[in-house]
N, C-alpha and C positions, 0 to 999 in steps of 0.2 A: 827709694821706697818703691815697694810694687807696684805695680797699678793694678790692685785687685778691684776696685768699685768700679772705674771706668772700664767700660770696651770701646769697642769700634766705634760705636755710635752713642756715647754718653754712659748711662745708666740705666740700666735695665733689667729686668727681670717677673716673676710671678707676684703679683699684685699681692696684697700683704702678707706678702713674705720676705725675708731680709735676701738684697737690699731696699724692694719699694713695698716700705712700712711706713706708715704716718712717721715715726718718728725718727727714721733714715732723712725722709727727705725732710724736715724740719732742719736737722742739723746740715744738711746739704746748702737749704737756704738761707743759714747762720753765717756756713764758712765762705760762701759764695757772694754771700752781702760782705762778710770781713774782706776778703781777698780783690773784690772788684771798688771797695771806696775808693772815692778822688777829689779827694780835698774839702773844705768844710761846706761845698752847699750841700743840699739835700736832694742827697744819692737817690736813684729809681731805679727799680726791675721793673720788665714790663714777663706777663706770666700769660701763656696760649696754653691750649690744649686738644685735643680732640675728643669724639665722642663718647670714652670708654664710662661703664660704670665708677672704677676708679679712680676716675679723673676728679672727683669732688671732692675725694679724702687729700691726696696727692697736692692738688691747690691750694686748699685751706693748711697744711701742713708748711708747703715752701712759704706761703704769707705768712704765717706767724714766725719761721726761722729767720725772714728779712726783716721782718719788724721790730725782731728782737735786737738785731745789730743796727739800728735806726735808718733801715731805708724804705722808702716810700714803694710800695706796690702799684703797677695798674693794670686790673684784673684784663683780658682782651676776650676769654670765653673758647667756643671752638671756633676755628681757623687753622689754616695750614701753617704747618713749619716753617716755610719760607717768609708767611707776614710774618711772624715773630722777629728774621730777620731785617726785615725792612724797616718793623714799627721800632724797633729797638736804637735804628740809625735816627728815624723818624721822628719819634719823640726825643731824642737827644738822653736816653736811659742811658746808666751807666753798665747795665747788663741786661741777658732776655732769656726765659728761660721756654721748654716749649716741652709740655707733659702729655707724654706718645709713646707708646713701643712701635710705631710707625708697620710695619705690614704683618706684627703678629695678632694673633687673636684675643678677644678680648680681656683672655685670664692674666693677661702680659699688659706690662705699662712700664714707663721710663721718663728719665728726665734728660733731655738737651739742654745744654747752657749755651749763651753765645755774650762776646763782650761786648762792649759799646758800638764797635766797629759793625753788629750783625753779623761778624764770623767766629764760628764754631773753635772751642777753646783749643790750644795747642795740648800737648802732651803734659809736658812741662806745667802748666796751670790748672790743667785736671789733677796732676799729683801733688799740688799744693793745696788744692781744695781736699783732696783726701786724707791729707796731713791732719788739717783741721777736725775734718767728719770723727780721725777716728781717736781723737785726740780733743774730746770739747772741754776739757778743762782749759784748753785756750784760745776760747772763743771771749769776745771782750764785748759781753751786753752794754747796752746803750743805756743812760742814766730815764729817769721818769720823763721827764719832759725831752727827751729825742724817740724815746719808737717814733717808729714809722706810722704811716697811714694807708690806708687801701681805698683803692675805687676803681670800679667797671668804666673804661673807655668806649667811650659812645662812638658808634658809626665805625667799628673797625673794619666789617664787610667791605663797607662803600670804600673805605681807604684803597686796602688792600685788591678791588676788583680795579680799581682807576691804574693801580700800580703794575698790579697786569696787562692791562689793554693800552700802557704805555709802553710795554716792553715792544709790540709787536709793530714791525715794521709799517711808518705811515699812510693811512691810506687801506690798510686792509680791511676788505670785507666781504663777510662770509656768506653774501645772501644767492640762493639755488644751494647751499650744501646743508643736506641733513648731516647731524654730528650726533651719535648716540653718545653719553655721560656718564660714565659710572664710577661714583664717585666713592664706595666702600662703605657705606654708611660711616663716615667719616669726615674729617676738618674742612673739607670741602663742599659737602652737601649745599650748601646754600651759596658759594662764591661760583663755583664752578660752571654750572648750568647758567648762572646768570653771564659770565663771560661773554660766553657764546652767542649766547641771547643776543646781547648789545650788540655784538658785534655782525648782526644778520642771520645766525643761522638758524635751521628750525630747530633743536632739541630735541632730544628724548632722551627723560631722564629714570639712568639705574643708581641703584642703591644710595637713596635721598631718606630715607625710613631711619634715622639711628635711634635703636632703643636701650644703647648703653651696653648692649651684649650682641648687638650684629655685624657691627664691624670686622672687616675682612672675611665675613663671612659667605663662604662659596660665592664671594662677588670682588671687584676692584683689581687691582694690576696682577695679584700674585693669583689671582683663581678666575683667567678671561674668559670663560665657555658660556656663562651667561653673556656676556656684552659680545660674543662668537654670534649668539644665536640671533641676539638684540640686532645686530648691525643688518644680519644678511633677511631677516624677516623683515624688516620696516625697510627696506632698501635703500640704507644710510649709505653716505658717501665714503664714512671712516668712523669709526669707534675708538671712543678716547676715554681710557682706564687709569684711575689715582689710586694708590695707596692710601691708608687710613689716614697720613700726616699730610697725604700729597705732597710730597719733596721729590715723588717718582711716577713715570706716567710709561704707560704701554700705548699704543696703537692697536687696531686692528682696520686691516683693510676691506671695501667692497667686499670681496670675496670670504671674508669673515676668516683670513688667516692672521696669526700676531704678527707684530712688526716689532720689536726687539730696542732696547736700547744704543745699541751695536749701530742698526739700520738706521736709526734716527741723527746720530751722532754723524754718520756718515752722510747724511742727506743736508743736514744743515750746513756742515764743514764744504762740502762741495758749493752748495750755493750761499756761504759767505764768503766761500774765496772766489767765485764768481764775483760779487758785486766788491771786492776789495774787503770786507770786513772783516776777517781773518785772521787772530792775531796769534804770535809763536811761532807760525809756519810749519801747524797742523794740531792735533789733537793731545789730552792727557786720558789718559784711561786705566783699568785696571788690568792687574795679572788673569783676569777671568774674561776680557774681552774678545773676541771671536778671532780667531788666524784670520779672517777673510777682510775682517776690517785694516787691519794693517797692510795686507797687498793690497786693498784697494787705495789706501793712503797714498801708499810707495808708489804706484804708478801714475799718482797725481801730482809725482816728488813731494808729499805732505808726510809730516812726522807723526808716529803714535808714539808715546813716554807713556810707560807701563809704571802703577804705582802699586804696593798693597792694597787689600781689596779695603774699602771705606771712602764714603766722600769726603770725609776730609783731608785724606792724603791727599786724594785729586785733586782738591783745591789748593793745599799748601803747593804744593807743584806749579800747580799755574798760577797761583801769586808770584813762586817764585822765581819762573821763567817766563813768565810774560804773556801767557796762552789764554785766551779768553772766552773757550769752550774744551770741556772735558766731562765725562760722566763714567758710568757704569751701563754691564749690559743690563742690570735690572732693573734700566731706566730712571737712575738718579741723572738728570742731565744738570752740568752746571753751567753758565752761562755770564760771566763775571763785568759784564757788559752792562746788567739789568738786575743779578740780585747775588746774594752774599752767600746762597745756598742752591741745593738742586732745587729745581722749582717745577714739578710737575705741570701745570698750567702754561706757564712761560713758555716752556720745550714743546709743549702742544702746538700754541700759539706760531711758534716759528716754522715746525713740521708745516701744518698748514698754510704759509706762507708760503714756501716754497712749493706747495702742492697746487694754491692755486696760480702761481709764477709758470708754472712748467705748461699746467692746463689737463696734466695727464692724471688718470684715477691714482688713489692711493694704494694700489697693488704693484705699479710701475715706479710710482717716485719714490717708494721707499725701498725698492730692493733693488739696491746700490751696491748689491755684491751676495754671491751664493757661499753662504755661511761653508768651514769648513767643519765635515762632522766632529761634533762635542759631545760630549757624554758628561754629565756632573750625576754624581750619587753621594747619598748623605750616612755617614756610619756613626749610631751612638754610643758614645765610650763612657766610662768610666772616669777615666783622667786621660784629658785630650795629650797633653805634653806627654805624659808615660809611654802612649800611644805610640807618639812621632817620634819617638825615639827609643823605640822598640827595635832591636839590631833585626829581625824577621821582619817587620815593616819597611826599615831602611834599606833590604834587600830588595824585596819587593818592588819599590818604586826604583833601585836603580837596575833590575833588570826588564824592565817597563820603558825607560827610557831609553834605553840600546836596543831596545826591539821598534822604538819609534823611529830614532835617528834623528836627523838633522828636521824633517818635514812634520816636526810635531811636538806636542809637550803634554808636560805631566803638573800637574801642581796638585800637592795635597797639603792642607793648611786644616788649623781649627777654626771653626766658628767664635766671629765677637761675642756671641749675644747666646748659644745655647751649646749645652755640652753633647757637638757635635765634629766628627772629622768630616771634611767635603775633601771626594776626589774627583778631580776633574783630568779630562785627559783629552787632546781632541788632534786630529792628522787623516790626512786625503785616503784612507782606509777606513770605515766605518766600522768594518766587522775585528780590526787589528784594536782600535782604539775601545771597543767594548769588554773587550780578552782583557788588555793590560789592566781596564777599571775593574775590573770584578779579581785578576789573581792582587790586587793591591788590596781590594775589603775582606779578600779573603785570610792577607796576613795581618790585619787590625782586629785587637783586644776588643769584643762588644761587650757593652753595658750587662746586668745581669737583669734579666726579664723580672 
């Protein structure tokens, strides 16, 4: 079967509209209570979410689909992605579900599933959940006396902030570093700022405000200019940017320039293989990762493993080679050491570690290599696959790549989550690598206005 409900990132889309309609994700958490039962005690979802206005349709919908297959709920509220993954291990749930379109706006919303384990479902069990969804004549209700029941889990903040400031190397603290916050009006608003807090530094905190329609708005990882301005006006030491779900973090340094997931990935890797903690013998990342990270790998004889773009490949990767950091450049860091998923917070936490280990500002320890020029551009199609394999497209990009050669690359792929082609294309010519992206969007089919 297709995997047409799933993408990259779970399920996702324009808030009620199909697929995220109340009564999508009801039958989501039908098939997802059917598919994840284990044996006759009394099965639990634990259910996160973040700040969107339609996160209260979205919840109330997955509860009643688990309830209906007689498993217990326990509501957790907003929090980040990542506790979901944890309280899922945590409370001994036999699945976790986390309702987010994580760094779109807030007319987009989604649902993550993850199993018992806290990691993010395989391929394979998202298409057997879809089986279900699309197919509810074989879903098997629970008799009167097994529904399920629901209840709000108290103190999941407090959890969840313990379990980060457990991640970070013993002993740290932050006190002399101002750290600007900005947290998207999002999952994080209240775990976040407080981290930091504990942990010595002074705070200043951006987008804590969520009023159900401000998330991601002109603020948090994917729009850094406010926390650009925040950092270098209050003369913070470093600004630290979350996405809505905060599964993903940016930096910015002193100087109010970004610092990349790329740079961060490469900062930690060097000073875990400093202190021995270092496992794989080097890095996981994606096809969209910087050329500049991987010569900087290579000359530290440390590996990059290139995966398609999604954390969860990354992760199945380094589950299945033994690696125990990998992320994305758009700062999903994963870290398999301390949690089941990228964990924005976490990945702060260690930057900073190493920031104050070195002693030097965060314009020097995180630029661990002079990125090779990238170009990414986004083209709206019509039908992405029609697209990419469009015989005028297919030329396109291979004569793009013979004009790069050996010292560069090309990747054009569709988007998981929006009907989008991204070209990316990047090599030690800036002005060679900007040519080959624009004759490539120029032989892509666009959407009709």
């Amino acid at each position: 079967m297709a995997r047409s409900l799933f993408g990259t990132d779970g399920v996702r889309g324009r808030a009620n509209t199909a697929p995220m309609t109340a009564e999508i994700a009801m039958r989501i958490g039908m098939a997802a209570g059917q598919v994840f039962r284990r044996g006759a005690h009394r099965n639990r979802a634990v259910i996160g979410k973040d700040t969107r206005l339609s996160g209260y349709m979205i919840e109330q919908a997955l509860t009643a689909g688990f309830l209906s297959v007689g498993v217990d709920v326990l509501l957790l509220g907003p929090i980040p992605t990542p506790a979901v993954g944890f309280l899922t291990r945590s409370m001994r749930a036999d699945m976790g579900v986390m309702i987010s379109a994580s760094h779109n706006p807030y007319e987009d919303n989604g649902i993550k599933l993850f199993g018992h384990d806290g990691f993010k479902l395989s391929d394979a069990v998202e298409t057997e959940i879809q089986a279900l969804v699309t197919s509810p004549s074989n879903m098997k209700l629970a008799a009167p006396a097994e529904i399920g029941r629901a209840k709000r889990l108290d103190d999941v903040e407090g959890r969840y902030i313990e379990a980060v400031k457990g991640s970070a190397p013993r002993g740290l603290d932050l006190s002399g570093l101002k750290v600007v916050v900005d947290c998207a009006n999002g999952a994080a608003y209240k775990v976040a700022p407080t981290v930091f807090w504990e942990l010595g530094a002074e705070v200043v905190r951006v987008g804590v405000s969520p009023d159900g329609f401000n998330i991601n708005g002109n603020c948090g990882s994917t729009h850094p200019g406010v926390l650009q301005e925040q950092v270098v006006s209050h003369g913070a030491h470093i600004g630290v940017a979350l996405d809505g779900d905060a599964d993903r973090v940016i930096l910015v340094s002193e100087t109010g320039k970004v610092i990349d997931g790329d740079q961060l990935m490469a900062t930690i890797a060097d000073h875990w293989k400093r202190d021995g903690g270092l496992a794989g013998g080097g890095v996981v990342a994606t096809v969209m990762s910087n050329l500049g990270l991987e010569r900087y790998l290579g000359a530290r004889k440390l590996k990059l493993v290139r995966t398609q773009v999604g954390d969860r490949y990354v992760l199945e990767r380094m589950r299945a080679d033994g690696f125990n950091l990998g992320g994305e450049q758009s700062g999903h860091i994963i870290m398999t050491d301390h949690a089941t998923t990228g964990d924005g917070l976490m990945a702060a936490l260690q930057g900073l570690a190493a920031m104050v280990k070195s002693g030097k500002p965060a314009s020097e320890t995180f630029h661990a290599f002079d990125p090779v020029p990238q170009l990414l551009k986004n083209v709206r199609v019509t039908d992405a696959n029609a697209a990419l394999g469009d015989a005028k497209v297919t030329k396109a990009i291979a004569a793009a790549e013979a004009k790069l050669g050996k010292g560069g690359r090309i990747l054009v792929r569709k988007s998981g989550t929006e009907p989008l082609i991204r070209v990316m294309a990047e090599g030690d010519d800036s002005d060679l690598v900007a040519k080959v992206v624009d004759q490539i969007i120029e032989a892509l089919p666009r959407a009709a206005a």
